[in-house]
C-alpha positions, 0 to 999 in steps of 0.5 A: 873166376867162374860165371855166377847167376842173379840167385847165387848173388841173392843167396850169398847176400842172404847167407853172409856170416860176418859182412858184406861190402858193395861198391857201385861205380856206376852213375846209372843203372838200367835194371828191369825191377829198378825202371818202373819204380824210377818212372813212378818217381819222375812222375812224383809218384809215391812208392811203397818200397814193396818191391824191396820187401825181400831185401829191407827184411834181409838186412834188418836180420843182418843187423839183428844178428850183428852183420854188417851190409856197408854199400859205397857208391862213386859218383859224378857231379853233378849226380845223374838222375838215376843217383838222385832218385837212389838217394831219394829212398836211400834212407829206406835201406839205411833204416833196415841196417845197410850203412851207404855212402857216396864218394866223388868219383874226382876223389879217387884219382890216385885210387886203384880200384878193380877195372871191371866196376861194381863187386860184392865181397862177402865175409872177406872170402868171396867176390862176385863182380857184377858186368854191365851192358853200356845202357846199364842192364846186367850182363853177368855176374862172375865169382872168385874165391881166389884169396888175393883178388878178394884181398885187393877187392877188399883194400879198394873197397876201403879206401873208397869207403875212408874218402866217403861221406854217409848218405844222410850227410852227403850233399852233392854239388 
């Protein structure tokens, strides 16, 4: 494992050749381009999406080109705020080529999944594991290439995603 930056996550986004998975583990995030958009939210505000500009465009390419981006999210219920407000514009993604589901986290029990959380692997050869603070900012991002920590980020990344429903179906409790 070695330390990895925000860009070197955006650049293997970007430059996958076959795929990418996420998982997401948490219930809340606190990230500083996320927060102004969410309190625009509480206050029923409209949003543009803007923001998102640069990623929506990505992953119309990705589909356009044949990749796949699947992102798989386990959560509490009932869901936090942070999760409704996620699934409040989860078909902005969808609709650009990210596949998105969500998972109760009850429905893991018996799951093994990595200890550290949130990860990306990207075209089955790379994983980045995203570390958080306990307010939910970003910590840091570390990088492997080790074949087996891909292999088992992989495997609990898809048993996760069988146990999943699609977002546009999910209705959480």
């Amino acid at each position: 494992m070695r330390p990895a930056t925000h860009d070197e996550l955006n650049d293997l986004c970007r430059g996958i050749t076959t795929s990418f998975v996420h998982l997401e583990t948490r219930d809340s995030y606190g990230t500083e381009t996320e927060l102004p958009h969410m309190a625009k939210w509480r206050r029923g505000e409209v949003d543009d999406f803007a923001w998102l500009g640069w990623w929506l465009e990505m992953l119309r390419g990705h589909r356009a080109a044949g990749r796949t981006c699947r992102r798989a999210r386990i959560v509490s219920e009932p869901v936090s705020d942070y999760q409704r407000w996620t699934m409040s514009h989860a078909e902005v993604f969808i609709d650009s080529g990210e596949d998105i589901r969500y998972v109760p986290r009850p429905s893991l029990a018996t799951v093994p999944l990595p200890g550290s959380g949130d990860f990306y692997v990207f075209d089955d050869e790379i994983a980045l594991f995203l570390h958080y603070a306990g307010n939910g900012t970003n910590a840091s991002f570390e990088i492997t290439e080790d074949a087996q920590t891909v292999r088992a980020c992989k495997q609990a990344f898809e048993s996760v995603w069988q146990l999943a429903t699609p977002s546009r179906d999910y209705r959480p409790q």
